[in-house]
C-alpha positions as CSV (number, residue, x, y, z in Angstrom):
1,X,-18.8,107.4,23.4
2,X,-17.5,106.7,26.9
3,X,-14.2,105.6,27.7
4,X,-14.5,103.3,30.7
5,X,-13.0,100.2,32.1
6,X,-10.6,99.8,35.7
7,X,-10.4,98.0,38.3
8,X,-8.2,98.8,41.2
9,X,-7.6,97.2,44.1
10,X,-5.6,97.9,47.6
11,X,-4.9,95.4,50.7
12,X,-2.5,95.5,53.4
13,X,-2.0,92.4,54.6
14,X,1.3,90.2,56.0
15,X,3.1,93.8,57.0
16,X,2.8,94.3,53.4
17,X,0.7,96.6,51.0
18,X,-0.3,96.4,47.9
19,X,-1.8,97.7,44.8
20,X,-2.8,96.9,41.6
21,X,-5.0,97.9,38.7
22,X,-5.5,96.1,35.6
23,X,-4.8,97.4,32.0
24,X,-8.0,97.6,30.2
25,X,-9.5,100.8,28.5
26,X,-12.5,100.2,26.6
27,X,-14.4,103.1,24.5
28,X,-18.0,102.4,24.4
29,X,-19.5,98.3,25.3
30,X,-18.0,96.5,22.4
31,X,-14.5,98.5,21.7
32,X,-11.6,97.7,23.8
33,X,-8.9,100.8,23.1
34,X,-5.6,99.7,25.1
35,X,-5.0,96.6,27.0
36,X,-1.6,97.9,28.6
37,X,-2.5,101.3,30.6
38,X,-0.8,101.7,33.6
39,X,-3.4,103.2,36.2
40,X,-1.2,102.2,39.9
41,X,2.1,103.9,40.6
42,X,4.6,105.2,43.0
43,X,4.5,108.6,44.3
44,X,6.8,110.8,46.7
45,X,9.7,109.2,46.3
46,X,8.1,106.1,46.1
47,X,7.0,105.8,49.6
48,X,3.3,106.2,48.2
49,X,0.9,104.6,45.9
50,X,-1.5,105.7,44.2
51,X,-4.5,104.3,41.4
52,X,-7.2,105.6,39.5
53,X,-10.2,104.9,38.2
54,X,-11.8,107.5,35.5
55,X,-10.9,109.8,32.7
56,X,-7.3,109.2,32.7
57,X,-6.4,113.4,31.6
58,X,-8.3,114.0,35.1
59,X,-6.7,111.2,37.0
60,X,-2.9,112.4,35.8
61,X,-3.9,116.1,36.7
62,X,-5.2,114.5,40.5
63,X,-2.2,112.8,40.7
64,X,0.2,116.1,39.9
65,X,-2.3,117.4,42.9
66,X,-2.2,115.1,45.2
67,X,2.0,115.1,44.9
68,X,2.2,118.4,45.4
69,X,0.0,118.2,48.8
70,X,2.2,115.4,49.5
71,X,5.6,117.6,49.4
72,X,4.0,119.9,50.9
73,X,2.9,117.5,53.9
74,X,6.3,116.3,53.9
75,X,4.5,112.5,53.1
76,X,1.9,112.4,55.5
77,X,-0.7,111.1,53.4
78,X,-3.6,111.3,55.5
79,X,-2.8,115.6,55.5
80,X,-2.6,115.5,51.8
81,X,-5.6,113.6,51.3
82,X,-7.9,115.9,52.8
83,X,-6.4,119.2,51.7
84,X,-6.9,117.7,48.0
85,X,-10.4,116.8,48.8
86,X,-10.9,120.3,50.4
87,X,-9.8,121.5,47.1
88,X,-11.2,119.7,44.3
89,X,-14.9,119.9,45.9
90,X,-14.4,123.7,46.2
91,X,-12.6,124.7,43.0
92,X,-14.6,125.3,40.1
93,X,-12.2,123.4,38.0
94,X,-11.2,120.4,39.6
95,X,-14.8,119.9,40.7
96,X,-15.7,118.9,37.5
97,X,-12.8,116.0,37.3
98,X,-14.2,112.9,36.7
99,X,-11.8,110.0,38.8
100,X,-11.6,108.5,42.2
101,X,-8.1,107.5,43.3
102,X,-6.9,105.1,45.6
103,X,-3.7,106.3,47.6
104,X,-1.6,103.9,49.9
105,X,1.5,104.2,52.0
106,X,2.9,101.7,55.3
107,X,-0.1,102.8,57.3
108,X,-3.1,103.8,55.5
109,X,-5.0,102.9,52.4
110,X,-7.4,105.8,51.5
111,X,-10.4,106.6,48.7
112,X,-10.7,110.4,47.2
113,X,-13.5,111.1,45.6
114,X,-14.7,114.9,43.7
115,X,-17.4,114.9,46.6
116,X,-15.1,115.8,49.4
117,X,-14.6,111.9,50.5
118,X,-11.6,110.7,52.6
119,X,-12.5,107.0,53.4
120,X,-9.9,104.5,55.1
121,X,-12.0,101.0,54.9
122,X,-12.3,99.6,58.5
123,X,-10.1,95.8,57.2
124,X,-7.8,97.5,54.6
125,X,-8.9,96.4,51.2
126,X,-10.9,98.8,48.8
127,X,-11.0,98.7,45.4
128,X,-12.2,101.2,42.6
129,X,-13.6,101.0,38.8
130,X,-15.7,99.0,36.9
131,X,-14.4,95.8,38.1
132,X,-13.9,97.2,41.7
133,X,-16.7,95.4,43.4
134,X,-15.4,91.5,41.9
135,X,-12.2,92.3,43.5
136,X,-13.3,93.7,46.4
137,X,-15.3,90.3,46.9
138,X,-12.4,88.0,45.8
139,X,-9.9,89.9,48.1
140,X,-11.6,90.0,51.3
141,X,-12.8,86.3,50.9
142,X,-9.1,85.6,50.3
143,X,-7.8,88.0,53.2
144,X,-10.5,85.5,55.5
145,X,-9.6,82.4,54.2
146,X,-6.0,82.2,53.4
147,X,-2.3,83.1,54.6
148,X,-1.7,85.1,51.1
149,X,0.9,88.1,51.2
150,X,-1.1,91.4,50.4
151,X,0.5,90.8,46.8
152,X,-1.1,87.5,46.1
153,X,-4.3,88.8,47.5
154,X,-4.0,91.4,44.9
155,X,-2.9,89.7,41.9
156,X,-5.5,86.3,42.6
157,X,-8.5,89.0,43.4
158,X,-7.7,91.3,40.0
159,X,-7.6,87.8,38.2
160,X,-11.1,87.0,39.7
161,X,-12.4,90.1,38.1
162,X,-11.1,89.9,34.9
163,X,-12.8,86.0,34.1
164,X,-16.1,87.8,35.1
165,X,-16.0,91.7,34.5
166,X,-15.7,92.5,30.6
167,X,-14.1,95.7,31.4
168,X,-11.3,94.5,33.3
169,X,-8.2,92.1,32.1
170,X,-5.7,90.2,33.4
171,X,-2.3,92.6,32.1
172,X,-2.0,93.6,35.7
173,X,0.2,96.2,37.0
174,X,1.3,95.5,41.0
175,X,3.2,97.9,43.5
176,X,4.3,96.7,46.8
177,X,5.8,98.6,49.9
């Protein structure tokens, strides 16, 4: 059976940015495993942020990755982000990981993927997983039409997707910089 179910969401909004993923892993369509994973968190000494959305044993070994290009970049995300691509679409290994992340610092929001992608969305939201395209909706409707903080937007829009996408719930895990 396949273990499934994320959303993630970033947004920079307000001189703020945000991300958030809810807690939901579900084996299968009918079995929900854990309702409390934590998929967003702070890397390089917390300066970055970083989700996923996948097999979590391949997410935590993008993540070690992606933190060593990171020290080795001295922070610059946008450096580390493409040497990891580079890398996991040429290795033999990591070119069979199954996750997309979503990394974050003050300046940039950016989507990896296993096919060599580095993509910074043109109005700084994205959002990842099974319930990435509800929050994507939700957030940029609320980026339009409101004076939220990049938090809110967050928290409102992964709401939005739990009440409509069964693999996503509302035990939501937010990191702000």
């Amino acid at each position: 059976m396949e273990v499934r179910g994320t959303t993630i969401l970033a947004v920079r909004a307000k001189d703020e940015v945000a991300m958030g993923g809810d807690g939901q892993v579900t084996m299968g369509q009918a079995i929900v495993l854990k309702h409390k994973a934590k998929k967003v968190r702070r890397l390089y000494q917390g300066k970055v942020l970083a989700g996923f959305a996948g097999a979590t044993a391949d997410a935590f070994t993008l993540f070690e990755k992606f933190e060593g290009k990171l020290e080795e970049f001295n922070g610059n995300i946008l450096r580390a982000s493409v040497e990891l691509a580079k890398e996991w679409r040429m290795d033999k290994y990591l070119r069979r990981l199954e996750a997309m992340l979503i990394v974050a610092d003050k300046e940039h929001i950016l989507v990896l993927s296993g096919t060599g992608d580095v993509i910074e969305p043109d109005d700084g939201v994205v959002a990842i997983g099974s319930g990435g395209a509800y929050a994507l909706a939700a957030a940029r409707a609320l980026l339009r039409n409101t004076d939220l903080k990049a938090s809110e937007i967050v928290k409102d829009s992964l709401n939005i997707a739990a009440e409509i996408c069964v693999y996503t719930n509302q035990n939501i895990v937010l990191e702000v910089l």
